[in-house]
N, C-alpha and C positions, 0 to 999 in steps of 0.2 A: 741249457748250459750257456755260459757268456763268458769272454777271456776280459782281463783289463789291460791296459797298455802300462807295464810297472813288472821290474824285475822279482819283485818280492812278495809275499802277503801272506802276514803272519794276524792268525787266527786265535785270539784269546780269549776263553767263554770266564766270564765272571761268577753268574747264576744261572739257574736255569738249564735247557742242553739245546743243540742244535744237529741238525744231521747236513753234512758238507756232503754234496753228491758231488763226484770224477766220472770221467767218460767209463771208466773202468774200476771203478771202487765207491763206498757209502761209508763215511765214518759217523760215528754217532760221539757225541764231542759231549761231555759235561763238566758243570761249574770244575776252574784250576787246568782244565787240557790247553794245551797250547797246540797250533800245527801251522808249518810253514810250508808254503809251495811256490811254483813259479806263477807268475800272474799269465800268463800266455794259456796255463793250463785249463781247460772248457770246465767250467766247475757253477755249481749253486747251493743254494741252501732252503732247507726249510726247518721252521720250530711249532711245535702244536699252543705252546706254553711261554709266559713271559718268561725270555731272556734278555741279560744284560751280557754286551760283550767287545772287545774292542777288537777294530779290524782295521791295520795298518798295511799299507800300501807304500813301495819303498822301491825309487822315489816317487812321491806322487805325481800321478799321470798332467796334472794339472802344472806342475813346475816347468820353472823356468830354465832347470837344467838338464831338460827333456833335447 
């Protein structure tokens, strides 16, 4: 599990599925879910299968309005 430094991260799976592991929960996410949580939250992921998915980070850790 890894946290990022970013108040947001929103989870959108395209194709494909992914499972989002919490210190305390396992979601299993397929093409069209969406899921938001805080980025502080110890979280990771694993997929067996090609997924496509976009993973936003808000604001990104890397800005300059950090």
């Amino acid at each position: 599990l890894y946290t990022i430094n970013c108040e947001v991260e929103v989870l959108h799976v395209i194709s494909g599925s992914i499972e989002l592991r919490f210190s305390t929960s396992t979601l299993q996410l397929a093409a069209t879910d969406t899921v938001t949580f805080h980025g502080a939250e110890p979280h990771s992921w694993h997929c067996d299968e090609e997924t496509r998915v976009v993973w936003i980070l808000i604001p990104a850790p890397w800005s300059s309005s950090r």
